[in-house]
Backbone as JSON Lines, residues from 0, in Angstrom:
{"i":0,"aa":"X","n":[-3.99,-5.12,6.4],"ca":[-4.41,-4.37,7.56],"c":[-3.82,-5.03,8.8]}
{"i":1,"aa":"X","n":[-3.33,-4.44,9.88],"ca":[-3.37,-4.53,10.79],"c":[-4.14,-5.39,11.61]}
{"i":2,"aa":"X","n":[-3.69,-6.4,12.76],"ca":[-5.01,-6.96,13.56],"c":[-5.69,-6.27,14.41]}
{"i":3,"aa":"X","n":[-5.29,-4.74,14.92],"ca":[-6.03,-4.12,15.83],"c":[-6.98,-2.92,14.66]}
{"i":4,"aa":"X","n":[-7.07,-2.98,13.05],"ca":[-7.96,-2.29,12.71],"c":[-8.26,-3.15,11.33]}
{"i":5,"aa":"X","n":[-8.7,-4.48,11.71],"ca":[-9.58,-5.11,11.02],"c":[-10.95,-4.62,10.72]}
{"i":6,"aa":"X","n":[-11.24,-5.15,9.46],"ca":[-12.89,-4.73,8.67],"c":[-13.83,-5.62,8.88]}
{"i":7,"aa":"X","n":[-14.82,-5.53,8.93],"ca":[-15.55,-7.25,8.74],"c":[-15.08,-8.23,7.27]}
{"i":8,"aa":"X","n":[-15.1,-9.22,7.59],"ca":[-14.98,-10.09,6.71],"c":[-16.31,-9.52,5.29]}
{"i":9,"aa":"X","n":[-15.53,-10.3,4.42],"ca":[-16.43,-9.87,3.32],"c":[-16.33,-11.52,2.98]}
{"i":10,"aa":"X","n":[-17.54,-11.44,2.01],"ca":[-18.06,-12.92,1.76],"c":[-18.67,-13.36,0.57]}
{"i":11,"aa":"X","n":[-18.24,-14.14,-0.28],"ca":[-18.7,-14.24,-1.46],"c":[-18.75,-15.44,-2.37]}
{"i":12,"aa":"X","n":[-19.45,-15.63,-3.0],"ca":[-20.46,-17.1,-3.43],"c":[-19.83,-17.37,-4.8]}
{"i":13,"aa":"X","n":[-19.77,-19.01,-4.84],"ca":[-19.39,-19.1,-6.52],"c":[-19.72,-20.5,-6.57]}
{"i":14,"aa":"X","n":[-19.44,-21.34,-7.74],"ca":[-19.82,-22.55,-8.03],"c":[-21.24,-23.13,-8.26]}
{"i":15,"aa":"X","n":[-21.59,-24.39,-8.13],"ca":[-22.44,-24.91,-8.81],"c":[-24.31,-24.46,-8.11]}
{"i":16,"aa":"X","n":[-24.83,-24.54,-8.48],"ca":[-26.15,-23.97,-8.34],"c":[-26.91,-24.66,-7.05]}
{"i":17,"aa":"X","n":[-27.43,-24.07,-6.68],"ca":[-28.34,-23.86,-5.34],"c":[-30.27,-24.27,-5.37]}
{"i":18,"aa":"X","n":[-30.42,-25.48,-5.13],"ca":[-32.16,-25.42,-5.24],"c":[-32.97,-24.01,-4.6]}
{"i":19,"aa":"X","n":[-32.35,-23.76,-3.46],"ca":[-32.86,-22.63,-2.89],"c":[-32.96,-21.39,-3.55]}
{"i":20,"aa":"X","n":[-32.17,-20.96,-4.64],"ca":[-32.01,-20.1,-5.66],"c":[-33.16,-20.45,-6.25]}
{"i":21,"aa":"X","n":[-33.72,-19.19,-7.18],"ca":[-34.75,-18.85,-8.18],"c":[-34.25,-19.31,-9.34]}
{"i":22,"aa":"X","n":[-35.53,-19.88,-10.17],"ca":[-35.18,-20.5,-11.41],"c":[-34.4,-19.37,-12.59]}
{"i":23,"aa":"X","n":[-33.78,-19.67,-13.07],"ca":[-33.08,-18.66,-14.01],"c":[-31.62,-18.25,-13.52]}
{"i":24,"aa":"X","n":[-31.11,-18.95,-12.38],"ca":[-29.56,-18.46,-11.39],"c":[-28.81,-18.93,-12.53]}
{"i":25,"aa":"X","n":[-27.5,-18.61,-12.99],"ca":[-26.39,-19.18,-13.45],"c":[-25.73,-20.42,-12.99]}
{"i":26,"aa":"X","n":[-25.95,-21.58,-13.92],"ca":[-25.27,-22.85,-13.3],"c":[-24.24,-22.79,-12.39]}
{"i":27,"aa":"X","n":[-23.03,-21.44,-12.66],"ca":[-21.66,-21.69,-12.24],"c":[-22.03,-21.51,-10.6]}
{"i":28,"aa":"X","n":[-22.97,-20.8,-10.15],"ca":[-23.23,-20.41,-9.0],"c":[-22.94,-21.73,-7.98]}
{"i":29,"aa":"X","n":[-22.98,-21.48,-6.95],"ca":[-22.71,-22.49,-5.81],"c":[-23.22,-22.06,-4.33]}
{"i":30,"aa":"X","n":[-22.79,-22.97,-3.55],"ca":[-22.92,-22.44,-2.03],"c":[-22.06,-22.55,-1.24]}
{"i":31,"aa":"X","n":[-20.8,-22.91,-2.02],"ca":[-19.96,-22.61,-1.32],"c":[-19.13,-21.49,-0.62]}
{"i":32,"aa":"X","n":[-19.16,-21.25,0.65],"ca":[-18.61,-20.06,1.03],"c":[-17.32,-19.62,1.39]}
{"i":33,"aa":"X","n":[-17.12,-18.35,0.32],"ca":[-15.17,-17.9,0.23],"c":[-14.95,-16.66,1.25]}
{"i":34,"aa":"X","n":[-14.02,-16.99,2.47],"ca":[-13.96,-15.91,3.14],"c":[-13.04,-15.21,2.61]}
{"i":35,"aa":"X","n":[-13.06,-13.56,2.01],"ca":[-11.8,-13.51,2.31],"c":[-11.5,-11.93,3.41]}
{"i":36,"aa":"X","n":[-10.72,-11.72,4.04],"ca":[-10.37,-11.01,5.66],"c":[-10.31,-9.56,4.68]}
{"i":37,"aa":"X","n":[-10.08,-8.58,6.25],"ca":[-10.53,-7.26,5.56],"c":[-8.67,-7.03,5.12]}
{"i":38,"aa":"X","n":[-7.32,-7.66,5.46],"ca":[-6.12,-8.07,4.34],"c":[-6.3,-7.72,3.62]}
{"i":39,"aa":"X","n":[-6.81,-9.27,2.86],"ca":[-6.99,-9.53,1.49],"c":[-8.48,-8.74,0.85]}
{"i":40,"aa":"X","n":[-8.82,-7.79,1.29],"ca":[-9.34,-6.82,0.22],"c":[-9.62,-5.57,0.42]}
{"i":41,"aa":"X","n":[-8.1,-5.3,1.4],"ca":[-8.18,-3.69,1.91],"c":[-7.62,-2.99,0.34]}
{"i":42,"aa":"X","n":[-7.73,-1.72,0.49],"ca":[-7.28,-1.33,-0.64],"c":[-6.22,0.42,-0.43]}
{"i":43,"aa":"X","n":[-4.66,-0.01,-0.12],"ca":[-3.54,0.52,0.48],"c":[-3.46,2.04,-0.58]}
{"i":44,"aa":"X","n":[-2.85,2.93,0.03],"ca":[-2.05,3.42,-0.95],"c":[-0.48,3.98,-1.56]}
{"i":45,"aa":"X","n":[-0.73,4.62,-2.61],"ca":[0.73,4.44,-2.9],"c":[1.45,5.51,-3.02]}
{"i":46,"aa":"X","n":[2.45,6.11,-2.06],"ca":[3.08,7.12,-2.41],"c":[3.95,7.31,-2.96]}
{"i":47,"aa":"X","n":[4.17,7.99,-3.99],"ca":[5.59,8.28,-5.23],"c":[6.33,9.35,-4.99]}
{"i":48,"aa":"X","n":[7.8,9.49,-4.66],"ca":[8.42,10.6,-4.38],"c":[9.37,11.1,-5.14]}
{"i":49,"aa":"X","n":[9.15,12.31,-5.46],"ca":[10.38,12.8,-6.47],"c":[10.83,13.95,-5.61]}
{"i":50,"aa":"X","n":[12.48,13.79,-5.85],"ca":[13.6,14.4,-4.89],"c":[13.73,15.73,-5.93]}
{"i":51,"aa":"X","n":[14.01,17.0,-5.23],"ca":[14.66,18.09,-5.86],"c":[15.67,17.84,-6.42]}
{"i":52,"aa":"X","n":[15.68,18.41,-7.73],"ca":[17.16,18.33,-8.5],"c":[18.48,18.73,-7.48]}
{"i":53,"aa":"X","n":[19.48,18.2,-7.91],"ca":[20.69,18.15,-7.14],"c":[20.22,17.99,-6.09]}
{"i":54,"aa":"X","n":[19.8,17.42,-5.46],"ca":[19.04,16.8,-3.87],"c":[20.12,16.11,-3.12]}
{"i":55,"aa":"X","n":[20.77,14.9,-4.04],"ca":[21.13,14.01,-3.78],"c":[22.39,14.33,-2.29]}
{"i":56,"aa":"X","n":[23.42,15.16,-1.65],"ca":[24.0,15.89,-0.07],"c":[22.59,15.9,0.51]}
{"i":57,"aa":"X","n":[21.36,16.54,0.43],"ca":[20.61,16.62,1.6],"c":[19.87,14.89,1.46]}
{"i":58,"aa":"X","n":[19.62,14.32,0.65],"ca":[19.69,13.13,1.29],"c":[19.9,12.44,2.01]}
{"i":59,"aa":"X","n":[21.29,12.65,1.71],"ca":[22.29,11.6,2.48],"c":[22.68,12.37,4.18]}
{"i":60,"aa":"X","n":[21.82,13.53,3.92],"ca":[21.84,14.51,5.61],"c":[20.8,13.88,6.42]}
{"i":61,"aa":"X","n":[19.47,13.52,5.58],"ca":[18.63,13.27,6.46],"c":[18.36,11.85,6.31]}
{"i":62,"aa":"X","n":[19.0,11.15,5.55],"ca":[19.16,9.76,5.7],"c":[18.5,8.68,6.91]}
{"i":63,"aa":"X","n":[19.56,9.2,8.2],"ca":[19.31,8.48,9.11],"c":[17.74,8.53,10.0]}
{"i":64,"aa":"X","n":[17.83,9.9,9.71],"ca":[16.62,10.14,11.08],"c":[15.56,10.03,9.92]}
{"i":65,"aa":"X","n":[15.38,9.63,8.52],"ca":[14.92,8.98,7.86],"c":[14.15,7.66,8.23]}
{"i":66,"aa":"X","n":[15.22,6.89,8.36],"ca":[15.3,5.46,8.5],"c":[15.15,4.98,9.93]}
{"i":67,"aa":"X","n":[14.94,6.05,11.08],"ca":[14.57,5.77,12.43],"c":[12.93,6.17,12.45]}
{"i":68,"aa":"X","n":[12.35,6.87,11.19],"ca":[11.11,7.39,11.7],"c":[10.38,6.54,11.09]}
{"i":69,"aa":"X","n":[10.67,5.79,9.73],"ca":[10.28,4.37,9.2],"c":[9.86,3.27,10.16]}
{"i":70,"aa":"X","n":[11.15,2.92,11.05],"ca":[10.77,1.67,12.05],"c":[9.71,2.59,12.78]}
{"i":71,"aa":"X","n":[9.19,3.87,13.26],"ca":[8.15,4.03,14.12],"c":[6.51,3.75,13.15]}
{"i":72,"aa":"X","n":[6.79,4.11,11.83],"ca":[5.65,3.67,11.25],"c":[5.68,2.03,10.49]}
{"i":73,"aa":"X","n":[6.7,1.35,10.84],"ca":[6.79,0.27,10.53],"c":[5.2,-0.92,10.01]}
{"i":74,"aa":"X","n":[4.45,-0.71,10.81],"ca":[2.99,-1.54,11.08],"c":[2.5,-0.45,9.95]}
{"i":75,"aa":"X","n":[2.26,-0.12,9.17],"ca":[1.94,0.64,8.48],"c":[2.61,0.47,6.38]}
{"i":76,"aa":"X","n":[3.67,-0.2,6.65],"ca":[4.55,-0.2,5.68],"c":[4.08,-1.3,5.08]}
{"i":77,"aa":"X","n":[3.49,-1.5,3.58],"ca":[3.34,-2.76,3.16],"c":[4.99,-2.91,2.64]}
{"i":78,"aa":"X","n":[5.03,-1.98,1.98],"ca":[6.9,-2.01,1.2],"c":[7.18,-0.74,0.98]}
{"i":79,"aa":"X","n":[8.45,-0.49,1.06],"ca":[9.49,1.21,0.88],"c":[10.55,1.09,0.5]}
{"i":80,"aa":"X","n":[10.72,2.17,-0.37],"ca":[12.7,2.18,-0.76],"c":[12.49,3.69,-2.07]}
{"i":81,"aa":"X","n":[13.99,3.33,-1.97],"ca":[14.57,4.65,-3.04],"c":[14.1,3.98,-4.13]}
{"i":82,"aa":"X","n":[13.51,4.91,-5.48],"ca":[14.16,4.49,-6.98],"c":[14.97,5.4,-6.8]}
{"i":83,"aa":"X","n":[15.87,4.43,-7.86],"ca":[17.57,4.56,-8.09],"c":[17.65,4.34,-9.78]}
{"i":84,"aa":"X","n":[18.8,5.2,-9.99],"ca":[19.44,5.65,-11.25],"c":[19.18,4.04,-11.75]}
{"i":85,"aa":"X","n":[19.72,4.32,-13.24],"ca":[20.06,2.76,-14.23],"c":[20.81,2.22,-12.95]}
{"i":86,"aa":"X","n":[21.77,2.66,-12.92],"ca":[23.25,2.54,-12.18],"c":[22.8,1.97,-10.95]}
{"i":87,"aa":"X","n":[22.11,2.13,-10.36],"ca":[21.8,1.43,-9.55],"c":[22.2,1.52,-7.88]}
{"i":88,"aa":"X","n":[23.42,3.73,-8.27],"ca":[23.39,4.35,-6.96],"c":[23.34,5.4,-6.24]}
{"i":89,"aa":"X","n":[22.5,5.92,-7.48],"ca":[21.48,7.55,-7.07],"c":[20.37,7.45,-6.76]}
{"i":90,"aa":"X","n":[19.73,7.42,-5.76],"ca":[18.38,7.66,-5.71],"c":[17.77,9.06,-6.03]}
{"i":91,"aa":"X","n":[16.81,8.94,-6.33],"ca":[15.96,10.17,-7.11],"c":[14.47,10.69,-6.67]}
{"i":92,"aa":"X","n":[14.09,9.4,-5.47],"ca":[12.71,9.5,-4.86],"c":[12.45,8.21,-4.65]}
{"i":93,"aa":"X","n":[11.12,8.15,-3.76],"ca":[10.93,6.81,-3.54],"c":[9.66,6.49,-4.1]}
{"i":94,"aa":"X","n":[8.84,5.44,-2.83],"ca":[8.25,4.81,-3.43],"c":[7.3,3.57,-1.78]}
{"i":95,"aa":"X","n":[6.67,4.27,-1.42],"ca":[5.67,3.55,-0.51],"c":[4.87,3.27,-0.58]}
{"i":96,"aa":"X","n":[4.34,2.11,-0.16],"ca":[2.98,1.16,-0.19],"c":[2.39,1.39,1.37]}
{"i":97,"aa":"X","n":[1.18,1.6,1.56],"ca":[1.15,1.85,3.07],"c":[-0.55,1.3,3.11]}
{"i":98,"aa":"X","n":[-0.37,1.18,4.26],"ca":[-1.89,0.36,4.43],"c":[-2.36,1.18,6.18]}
{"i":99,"aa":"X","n":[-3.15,2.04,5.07],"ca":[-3.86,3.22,5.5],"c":[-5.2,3.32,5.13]}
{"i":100,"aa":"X","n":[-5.99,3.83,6.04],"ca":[-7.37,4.0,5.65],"c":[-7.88,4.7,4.73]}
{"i":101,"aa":"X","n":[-7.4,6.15,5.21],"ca":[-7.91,7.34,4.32],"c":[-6.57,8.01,3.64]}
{"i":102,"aa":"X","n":[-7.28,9.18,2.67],"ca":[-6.22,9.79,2.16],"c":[-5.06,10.7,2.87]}
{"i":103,"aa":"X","n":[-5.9,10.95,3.85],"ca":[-5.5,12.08,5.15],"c":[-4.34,11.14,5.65]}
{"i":104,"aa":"X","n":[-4.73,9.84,6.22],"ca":[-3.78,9.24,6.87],"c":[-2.16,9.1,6.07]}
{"i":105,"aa":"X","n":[-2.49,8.3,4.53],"ca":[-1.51,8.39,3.9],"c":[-0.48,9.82,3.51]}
{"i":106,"aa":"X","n":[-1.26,11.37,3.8],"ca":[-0.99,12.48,3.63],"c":[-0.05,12.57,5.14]}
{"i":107,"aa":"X","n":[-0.23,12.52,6.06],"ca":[0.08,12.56,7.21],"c":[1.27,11.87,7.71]}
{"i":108,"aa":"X","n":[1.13,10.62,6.88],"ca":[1.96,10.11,6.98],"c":[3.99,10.5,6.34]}
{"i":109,"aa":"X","n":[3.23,10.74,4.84],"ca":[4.59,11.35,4.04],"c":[5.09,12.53,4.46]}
{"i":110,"aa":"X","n":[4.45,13.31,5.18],"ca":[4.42,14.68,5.25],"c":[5.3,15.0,7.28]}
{"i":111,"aa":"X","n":[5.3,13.8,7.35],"ca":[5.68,13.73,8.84],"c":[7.35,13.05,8.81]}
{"i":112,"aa":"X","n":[7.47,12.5,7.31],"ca":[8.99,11.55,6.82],"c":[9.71,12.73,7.05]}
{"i":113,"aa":"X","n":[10.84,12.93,7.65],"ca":[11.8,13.75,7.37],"c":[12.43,14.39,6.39]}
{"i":114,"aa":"X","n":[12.22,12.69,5.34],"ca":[12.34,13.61,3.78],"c":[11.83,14.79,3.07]}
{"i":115,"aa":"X","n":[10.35,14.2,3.66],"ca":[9.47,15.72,3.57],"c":[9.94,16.93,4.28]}
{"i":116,"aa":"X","n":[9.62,16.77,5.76],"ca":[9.85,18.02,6.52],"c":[11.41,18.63,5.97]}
{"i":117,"aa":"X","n":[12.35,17.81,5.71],"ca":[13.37,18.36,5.17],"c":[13.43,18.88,4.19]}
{"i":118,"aa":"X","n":[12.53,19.08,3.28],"ca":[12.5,19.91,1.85],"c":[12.98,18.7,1.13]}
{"i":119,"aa":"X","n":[13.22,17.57,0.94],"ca":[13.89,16.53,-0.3],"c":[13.13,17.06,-1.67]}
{"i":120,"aa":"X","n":[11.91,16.69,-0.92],"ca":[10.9,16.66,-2.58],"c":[10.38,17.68,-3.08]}
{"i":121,"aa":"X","n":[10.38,17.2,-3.94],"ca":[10.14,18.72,-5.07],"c":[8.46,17.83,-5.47]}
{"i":122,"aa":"X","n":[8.3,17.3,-5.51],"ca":[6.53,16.27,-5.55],"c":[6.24,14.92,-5.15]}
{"i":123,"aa":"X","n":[4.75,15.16,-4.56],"ca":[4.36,13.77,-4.35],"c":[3.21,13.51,-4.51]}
{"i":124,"aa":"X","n":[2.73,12.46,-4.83],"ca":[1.61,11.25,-5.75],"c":[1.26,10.76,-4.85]}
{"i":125,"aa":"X","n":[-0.07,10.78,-4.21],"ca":[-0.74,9.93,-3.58],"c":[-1.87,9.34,-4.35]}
{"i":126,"aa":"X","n":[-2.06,8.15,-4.46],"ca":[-3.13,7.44,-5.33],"c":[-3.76,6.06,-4.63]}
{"i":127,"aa":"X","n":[-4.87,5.5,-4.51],"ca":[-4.97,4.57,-4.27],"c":[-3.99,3.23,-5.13]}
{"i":128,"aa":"X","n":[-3.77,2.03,-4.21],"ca":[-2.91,1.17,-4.8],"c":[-4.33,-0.09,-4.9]}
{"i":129,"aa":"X","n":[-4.48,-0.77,-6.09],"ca":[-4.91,-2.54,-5.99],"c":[-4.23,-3.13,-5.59]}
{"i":130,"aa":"X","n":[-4.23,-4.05,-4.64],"ca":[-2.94,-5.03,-4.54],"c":[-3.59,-6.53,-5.37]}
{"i":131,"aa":"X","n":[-2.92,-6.76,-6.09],"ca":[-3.22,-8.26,-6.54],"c":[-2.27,-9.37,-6.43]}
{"i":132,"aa":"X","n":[-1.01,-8.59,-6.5],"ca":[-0.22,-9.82,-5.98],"c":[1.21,-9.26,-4.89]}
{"i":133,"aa":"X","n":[0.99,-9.75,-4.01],"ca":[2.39,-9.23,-2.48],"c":[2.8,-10.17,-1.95]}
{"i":134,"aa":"X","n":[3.8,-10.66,-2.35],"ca":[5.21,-11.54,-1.43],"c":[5.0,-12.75,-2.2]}
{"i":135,"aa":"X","n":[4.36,-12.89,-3.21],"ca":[4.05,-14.03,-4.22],"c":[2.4,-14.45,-3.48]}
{"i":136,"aa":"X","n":[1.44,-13.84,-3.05],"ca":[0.59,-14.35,-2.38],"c":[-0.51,-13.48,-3.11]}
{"i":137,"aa":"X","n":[-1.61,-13.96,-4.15],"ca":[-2.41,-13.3,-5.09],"c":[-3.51,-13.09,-4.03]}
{"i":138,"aa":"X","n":[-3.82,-11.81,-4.44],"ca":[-5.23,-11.2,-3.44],"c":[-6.13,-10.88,-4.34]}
{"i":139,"aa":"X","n":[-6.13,-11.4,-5.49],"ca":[-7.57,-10.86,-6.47],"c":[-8.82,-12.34,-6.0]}
């Protein structure tokens, strides 16, 4: 998330046991306290894009003003890109991570890409994403 639409912190207990606790608590329990930020346990989602057959000329038409409307939602982007052939230089649809509140937002969002407004896709997948692990940095 963003620093201007942070959550409250969430907060949560583990390790060794507590006198203040009621008899019968689980040893593992503790009092030690784990912050972790509304980041590390927002929960993003993920959009999947599949391009119209023979797509691949209007692609490469709306390419640019593509890739200028990206940097405006930039703060928004956990990660983006084409999947691409074996080969490694057809793209076929993509593939965004976005760290968005609601479904609306993430809808709003794809639907405003040029790819979209341009007709590219022939479908798209919106689903919530888990993140457990991003940039080598585990969030479970």
């Amino acid at each position: 998330m963003t620093a201007d639409r942070r959550r409250p912190v969430v907060r949560l207990t583990a390790g060794a046991p507590s006198t203040a606790r009621p008899p019968g608590t689980p040893s593992e329990w503790h009092d030690d306290l784990v912050e972790r930020t509304a980041e590390e346990t927002a929960v993003p989602y993920m959009i999947e894009t599949f391009d119209r057959d023979n797509a691949h000329d209007r692609r490469l038409e709306l390419r640019d003003e593509h890739l200028q409307y990206l940097e405006t939602v930039a703060d928004k982007l956990l990660a983006c890109g084409a999947k691409l052939s074996d080969d490694g230089e057809t793209a076929d649809g993509g593939l965004y991570l976005v760290d968005v509140d609601t479904r609306a937002e993430a809808e709003a969002l794809i639907e405003a890409d040029p790819f979209s407004r341009g007709g590219l896709f022939r479908e798209v997948r919106i689903q919530r994403w888990r993140k457990a692990y991003l940039d080598g940095k585990s969030y479970l």
